[in-house]
C-alpha positions in Angstrom: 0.0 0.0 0.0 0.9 3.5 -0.9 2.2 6.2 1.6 -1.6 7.8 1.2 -3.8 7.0 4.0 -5.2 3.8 4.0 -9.0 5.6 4.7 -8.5 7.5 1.6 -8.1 4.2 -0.7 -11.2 2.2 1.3 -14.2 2.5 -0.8 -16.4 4.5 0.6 -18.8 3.6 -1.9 -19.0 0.0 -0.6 -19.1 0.7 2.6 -21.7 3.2 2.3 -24.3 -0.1 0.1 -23.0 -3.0 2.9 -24.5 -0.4 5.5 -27.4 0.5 3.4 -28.2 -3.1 2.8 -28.0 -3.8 6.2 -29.6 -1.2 8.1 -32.9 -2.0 5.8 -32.5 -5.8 6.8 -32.7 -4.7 10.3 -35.6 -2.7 9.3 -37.4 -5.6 8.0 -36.7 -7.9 10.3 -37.5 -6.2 13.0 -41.1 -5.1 11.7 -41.6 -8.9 10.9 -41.1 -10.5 14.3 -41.5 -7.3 16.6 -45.2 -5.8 14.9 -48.6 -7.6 15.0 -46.7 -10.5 13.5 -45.0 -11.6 16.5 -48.0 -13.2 18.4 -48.3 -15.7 15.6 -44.3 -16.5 15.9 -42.4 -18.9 18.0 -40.7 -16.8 20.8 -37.4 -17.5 19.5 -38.1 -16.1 15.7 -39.1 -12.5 18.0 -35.2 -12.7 18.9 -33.5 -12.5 15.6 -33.5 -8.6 15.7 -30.8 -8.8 18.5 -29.4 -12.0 17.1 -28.8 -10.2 13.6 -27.4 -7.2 15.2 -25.0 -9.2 17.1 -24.2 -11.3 13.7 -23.4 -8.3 12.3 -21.0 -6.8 15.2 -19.0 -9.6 14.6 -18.9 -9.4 11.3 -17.9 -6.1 11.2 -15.0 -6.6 13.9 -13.6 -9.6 11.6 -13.6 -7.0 8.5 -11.4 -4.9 10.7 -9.2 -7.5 11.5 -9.0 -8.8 7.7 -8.3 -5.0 6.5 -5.1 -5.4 8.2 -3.7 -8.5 6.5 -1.8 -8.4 3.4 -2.4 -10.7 0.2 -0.1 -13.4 0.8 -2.0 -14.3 3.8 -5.1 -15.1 2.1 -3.0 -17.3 -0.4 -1.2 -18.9 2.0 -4.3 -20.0 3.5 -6.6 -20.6 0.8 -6.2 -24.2 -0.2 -6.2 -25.0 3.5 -9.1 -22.9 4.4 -10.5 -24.9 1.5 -10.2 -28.5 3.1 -11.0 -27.6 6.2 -14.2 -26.0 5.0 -15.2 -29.6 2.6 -14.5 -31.7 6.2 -16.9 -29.7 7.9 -19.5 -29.9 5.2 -19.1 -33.5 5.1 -19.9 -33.5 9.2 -22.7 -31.7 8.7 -24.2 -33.8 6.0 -23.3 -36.8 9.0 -24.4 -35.3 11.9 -25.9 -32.0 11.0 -29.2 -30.1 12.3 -32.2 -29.8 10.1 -33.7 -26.7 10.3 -36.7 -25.8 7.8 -36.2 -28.8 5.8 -32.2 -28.0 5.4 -29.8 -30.7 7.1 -27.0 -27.7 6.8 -26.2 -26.4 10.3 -23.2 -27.8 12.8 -23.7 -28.3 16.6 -21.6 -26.6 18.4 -21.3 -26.6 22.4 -23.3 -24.3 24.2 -26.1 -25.3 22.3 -25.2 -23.1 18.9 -25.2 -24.4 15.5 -23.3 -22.9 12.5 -24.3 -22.9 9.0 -21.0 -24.5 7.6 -22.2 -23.8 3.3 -21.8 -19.9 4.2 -18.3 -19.9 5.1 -17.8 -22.6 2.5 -18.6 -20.3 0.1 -15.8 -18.0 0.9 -13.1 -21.0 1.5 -13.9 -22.3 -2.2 -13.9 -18.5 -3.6 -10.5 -18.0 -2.3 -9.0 -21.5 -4.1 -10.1 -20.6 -6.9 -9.0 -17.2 -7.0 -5.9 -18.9 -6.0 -5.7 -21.5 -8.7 -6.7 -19.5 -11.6 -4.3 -16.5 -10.8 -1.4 -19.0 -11.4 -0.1 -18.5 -14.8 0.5 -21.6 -16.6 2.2 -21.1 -20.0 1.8 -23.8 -22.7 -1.4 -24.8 -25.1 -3.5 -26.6 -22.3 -4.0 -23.9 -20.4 -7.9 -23.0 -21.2 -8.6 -27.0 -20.2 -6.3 -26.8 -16.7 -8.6 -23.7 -16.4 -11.9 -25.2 -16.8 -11.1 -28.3 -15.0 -9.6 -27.1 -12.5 -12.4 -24.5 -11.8 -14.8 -27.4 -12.0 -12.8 -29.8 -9.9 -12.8 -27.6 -6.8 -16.2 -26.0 -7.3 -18.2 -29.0 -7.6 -17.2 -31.1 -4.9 -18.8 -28.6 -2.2 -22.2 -28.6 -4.5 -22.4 -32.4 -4.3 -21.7 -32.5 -1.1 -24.4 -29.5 -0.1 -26.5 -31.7 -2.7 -27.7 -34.3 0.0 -28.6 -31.6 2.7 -31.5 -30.2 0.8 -30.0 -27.3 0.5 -30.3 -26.2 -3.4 -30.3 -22.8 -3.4 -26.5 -23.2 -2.0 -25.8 -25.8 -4.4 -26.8 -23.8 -7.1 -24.4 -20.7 -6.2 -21.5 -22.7 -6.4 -22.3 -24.3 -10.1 -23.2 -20.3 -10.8 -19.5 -19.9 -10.0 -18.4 -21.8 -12.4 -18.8 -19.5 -15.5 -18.2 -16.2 -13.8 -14.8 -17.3 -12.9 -14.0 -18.6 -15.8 -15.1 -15.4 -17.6 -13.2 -12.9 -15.5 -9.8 -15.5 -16.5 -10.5 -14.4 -20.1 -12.3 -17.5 -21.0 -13.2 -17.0 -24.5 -16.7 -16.3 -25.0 -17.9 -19.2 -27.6 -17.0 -22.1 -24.8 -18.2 -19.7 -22.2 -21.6 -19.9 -24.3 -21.5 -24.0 -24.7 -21.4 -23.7 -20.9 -24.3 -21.8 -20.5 -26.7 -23.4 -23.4 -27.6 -26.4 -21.0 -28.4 -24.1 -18.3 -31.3 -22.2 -20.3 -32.6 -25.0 -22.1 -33.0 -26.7 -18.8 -34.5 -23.7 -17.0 -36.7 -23.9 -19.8 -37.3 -27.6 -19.9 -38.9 -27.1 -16.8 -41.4 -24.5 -17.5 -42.5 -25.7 -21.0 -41.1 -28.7 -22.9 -42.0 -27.3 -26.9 -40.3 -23.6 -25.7 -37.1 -25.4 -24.2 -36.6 -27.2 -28.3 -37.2 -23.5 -29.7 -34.9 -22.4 -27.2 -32.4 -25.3 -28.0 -32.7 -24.6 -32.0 -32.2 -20.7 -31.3 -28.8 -21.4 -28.7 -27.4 -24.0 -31.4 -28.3 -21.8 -34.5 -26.8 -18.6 -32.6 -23.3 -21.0 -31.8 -22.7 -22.2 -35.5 -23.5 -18.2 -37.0 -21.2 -16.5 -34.4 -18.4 -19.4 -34.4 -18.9 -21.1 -38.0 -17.6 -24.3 -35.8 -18.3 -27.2 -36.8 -17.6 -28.9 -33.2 -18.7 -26.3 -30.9 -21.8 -26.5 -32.9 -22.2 -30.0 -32.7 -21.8 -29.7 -29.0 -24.2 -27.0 -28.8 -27.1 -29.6 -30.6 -25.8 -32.4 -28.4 -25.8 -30.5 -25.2 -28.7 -28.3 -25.5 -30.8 -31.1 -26.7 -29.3 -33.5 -24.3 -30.7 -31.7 -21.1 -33.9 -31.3 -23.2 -34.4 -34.6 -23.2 -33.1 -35.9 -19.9 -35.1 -33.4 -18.3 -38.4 -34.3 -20.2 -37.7 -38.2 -19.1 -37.0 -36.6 -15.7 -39.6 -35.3 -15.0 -41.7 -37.7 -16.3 -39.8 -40.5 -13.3 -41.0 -37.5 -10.6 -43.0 -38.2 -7.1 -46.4 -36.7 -7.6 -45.6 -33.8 -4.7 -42.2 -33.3 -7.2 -44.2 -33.0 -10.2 -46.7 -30.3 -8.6 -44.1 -27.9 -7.7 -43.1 -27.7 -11.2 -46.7 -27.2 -12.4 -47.2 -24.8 -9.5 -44.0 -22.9 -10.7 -45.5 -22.3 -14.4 -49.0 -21.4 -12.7 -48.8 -21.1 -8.7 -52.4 -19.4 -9.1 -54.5 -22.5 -10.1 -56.9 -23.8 -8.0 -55.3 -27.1 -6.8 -52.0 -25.5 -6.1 -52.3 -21.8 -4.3 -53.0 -23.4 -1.0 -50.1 -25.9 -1.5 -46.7 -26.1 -2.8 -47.5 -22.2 -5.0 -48.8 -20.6 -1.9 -45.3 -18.8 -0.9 -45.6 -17.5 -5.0 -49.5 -16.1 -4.4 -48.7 -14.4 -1.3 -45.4 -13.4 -1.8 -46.6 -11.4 -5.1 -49.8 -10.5 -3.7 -47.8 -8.6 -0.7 -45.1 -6.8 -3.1 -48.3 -6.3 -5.1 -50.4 -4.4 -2.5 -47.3 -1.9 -1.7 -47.8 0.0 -4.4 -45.7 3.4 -5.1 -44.5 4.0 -1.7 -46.2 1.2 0.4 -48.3 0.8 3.5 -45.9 2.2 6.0 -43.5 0.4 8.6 -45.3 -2.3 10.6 -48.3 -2.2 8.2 -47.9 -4.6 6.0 -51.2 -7.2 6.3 -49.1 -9.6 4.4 -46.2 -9.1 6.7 -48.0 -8.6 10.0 -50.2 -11.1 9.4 -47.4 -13.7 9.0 -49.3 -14.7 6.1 -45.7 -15.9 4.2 -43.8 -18.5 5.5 -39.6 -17.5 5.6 -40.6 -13.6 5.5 -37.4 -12.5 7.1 -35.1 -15.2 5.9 -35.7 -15.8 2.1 -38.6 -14.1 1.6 -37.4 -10.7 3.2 -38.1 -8.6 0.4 -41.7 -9.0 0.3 -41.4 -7.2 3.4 -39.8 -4.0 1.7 -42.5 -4.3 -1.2 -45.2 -3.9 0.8 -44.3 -1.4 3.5 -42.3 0.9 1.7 -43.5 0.0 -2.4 -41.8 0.2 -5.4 -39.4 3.1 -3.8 -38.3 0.9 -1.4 -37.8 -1.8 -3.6 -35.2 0.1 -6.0 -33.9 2.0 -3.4 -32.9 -1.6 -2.2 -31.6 -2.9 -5.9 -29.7 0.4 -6.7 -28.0 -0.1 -3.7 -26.9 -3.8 -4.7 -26.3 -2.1 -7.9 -23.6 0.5 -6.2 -22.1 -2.9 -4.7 -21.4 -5.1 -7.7 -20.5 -2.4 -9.9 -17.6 -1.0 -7.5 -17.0 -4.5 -7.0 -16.1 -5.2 -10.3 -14.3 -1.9 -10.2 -11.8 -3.4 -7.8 -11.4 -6.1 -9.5 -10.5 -3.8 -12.3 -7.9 -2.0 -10.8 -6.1 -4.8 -9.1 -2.7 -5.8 -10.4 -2.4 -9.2 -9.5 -5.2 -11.5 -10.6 -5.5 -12.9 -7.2 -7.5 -9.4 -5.8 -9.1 -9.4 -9.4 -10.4 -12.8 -9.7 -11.7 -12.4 -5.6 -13.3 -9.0 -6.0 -15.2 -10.5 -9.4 -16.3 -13.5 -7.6 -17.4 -11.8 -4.7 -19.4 -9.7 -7.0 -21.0 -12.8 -8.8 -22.2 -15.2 -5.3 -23.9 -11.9 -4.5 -25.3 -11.4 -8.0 -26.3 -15.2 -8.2 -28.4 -14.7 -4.8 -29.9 -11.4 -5.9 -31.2 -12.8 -9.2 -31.7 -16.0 -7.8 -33.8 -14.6 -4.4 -35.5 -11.7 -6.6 -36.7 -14.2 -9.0 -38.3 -16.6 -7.0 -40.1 -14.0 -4.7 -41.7 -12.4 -8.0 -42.3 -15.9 -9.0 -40.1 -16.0 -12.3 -38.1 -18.7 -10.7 -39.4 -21.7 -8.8 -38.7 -21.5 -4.4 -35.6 -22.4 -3.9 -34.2 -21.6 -0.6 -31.5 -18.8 -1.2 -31.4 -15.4 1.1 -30.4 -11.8 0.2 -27.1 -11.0 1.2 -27.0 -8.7 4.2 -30.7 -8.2 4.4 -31.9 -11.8 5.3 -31.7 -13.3 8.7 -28.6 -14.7 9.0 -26.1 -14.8 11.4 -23.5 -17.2 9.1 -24.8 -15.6 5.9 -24.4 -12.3 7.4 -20.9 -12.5 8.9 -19.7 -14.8 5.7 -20.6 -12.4 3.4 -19.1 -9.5 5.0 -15.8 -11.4 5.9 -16.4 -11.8 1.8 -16.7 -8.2 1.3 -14.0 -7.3 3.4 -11.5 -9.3 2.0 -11.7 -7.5 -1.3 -11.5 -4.0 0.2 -8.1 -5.3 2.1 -7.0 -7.2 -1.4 -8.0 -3.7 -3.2 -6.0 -1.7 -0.1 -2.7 -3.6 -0.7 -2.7 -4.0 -4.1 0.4 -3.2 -4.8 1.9 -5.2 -2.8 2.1 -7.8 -5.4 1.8 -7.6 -9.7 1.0 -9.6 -11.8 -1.5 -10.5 -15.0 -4.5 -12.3 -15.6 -5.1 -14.7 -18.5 -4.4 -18.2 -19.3 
């Protein structure tokens, strides 16, 4: 770091968004479990006010500490932050607590549990960031880049896969090609990457739009590429999840199957008082907010405790209906601020270490904004995935600032250490 003061390099700017997010989590939480709502909640839910404020103490205490490590620490440590992190997932999927469905939380003594997948999240982030800022001359380095990448991502997914978790699952897959993007991936075989993805998503919603969709991706490879065998692998691939999912779903419990239909029409009669009622009432409170909304602490939705998960992954039905559409972007732009300065950093660091940790910091948040937004508005089916910093918490919170935090001391000591991104 330069002889400037290290306060006038911090950005402010993130600093100012992780307060903003927060202080409006606080907001909602405490309107959902301290209003009219909290005589229909179990006495410990009327607690997580206090408990988030603590979470948040804490995580705000580690940030301080991280600010004052240099780079090298965080690679020396990142491999073996990495392992330690995959044995404690595989104890929890042994001997975790299920909470909400979710075998994901660790005993500890004194009665406390720990959600081990949060802090995974940032164990896994840093190997990676670790393993693709290595420079590897020679003509195999795009596949050691993609291997590798998927070699230590996918474990902790698999491993998260068994404790009905998938919304976790799913952010380290999302990883996958925003790593691999930021290390100058080129964009054709970032594309074949992604073509399963949609025409899966869209396998699910409507079997004849998923084959458009599969036509359109493959059509759109062979005009942009002329390639005869990324083509192929387009048709192959695209098609290929088509039709697995179509047999797929076809093998599928009846309660299984009815939370796909209930995902393409949550509304019908046979499914709003079921497995699409956290759709219907999540919409029908964002709905009812209106321009500014109803006001703190008068939300029916909300202080009814009419949706199930309200300050967890459902928080932001809260902000739609007491403070409306205002509240709503004043929430996104702030995310907005967050990711763009993010990817800023990223940016402006030397070595690709910082860089490739500041971008993939940016994309788990982005993953669980798009991934959170779109199943409370119902263009995505529930999955259970928070918002960062404004969900209750206390392992998401403190994770995901200890996240945040590292790329601001990364970013502070930057140059420290050069370098160069790219294969």
């Amino acid at each position: 770091m330069n002889s400037r003061a290290w306060y006038r390099q911090l950005s402010w700017t993130i600093v100012f968004a992780w307060a903003g997010l927060v202080v409006i989590g606080l907001i909602a939480i405490y309107s959902s479990t301290h209003g009219p709502a909290a005589e229909y909640l179990p006495e410990q839910m009327t607690r997580n006010f206090q408990k988030q404020v603590i979470f948040g103490s804490v995580g705000v205490l580690g940030a301080v500490v991280i600010l004052n490590l240099r780079m090298r620490f965080f690679q020396a440590i990142a491999y073996p932050a990495y392992l330690v992190t995959l044995v404690l997932l595989l104890v929890t999927a042994a001997i975790g607590r299920e909470i909400n469905g979710a075998k994901g939380w660790l005993p500890l003594p004194g009665g406390f549990s720990i959600q081990t997948a949060e802090f995974a999240k940032v164990a896994t982030l840093l190997a990676v960031a670790a393993l693709l800022s290595n420079r590897r001359p020679g003509s195999n380095n795009l596949r050691y880049g993609i291997a590798a990448t998927v070699l230590l991502l996918i474990p902790a997914a698999i491993v998260i896969g068994p404790q009905n978790d998938t919304g976790t699952g799913l952010v380290f897959l999302g990883l996958i090609p925003i790593m691999l993007f930021w290390s100058e991936l080129p964009l054709n075989v970032l594309a074949l990457m992604m073509a399963p993805a949609l025409a899966g998503y869209f396998a699910i919603v409507s079997l004849p739009v998923a084959l458009a969709v599969s036509l359109v991706l493959s059509a759109g490879m062979w005009i942009a590429t002329k390639d005869r065998l990324l083509t192929g692998l387009a048709v192959a691939f695209t098609f290929g999840v088509v039709a697995v999912a179509g047999v797929a779903v076809s093998q599928l419990q009846p309660h299984q199957r009815a939370r796909i239909e209930a995902f393409t029409n949550p509304e019908a009669e046979e499914f709003r008082s079921g497995v699409g009622y956290h759709q219907v009432q999540a919409k029908a409170a964002i709905g009812s907010g209106g321009l500014t909304g109803k006001g703190f602490m008068h939300g029916s939705q909300t202080q009814g405790a009419y949706i199930p998960e309200q300050s967890t992954d459902f928080v932001f039905t809260i902000i739609g209906e007491e403070f409306g559409f205002l509240g709503g972007m004043t929430l996104l732009v702030l995310y907005g601020l967050l990711l763009t300065r993010l990817v800023r950093l990223g940016v402006q660091m030397r070595h690709p270490f910082g860089s490739m940790l500041a971008a993939g910091t940016a994309g788990i948040f982005l993953i669980h904004l798009f991934v959170n937004i779109g199943m409370v508005t119902g263009l995505l089916p529930v999955i259970g995935i928070p918002l960062p910093f404004v969900s209750y918490g206390g392992a998401a919170l403190m994770a995901n600032t200890l996240m945040l935090a590292i790329s601001l001391s990364l970013h502070l000591h930057r140059d420290d250490v050069t370098g160069s991104l790219g294969y």
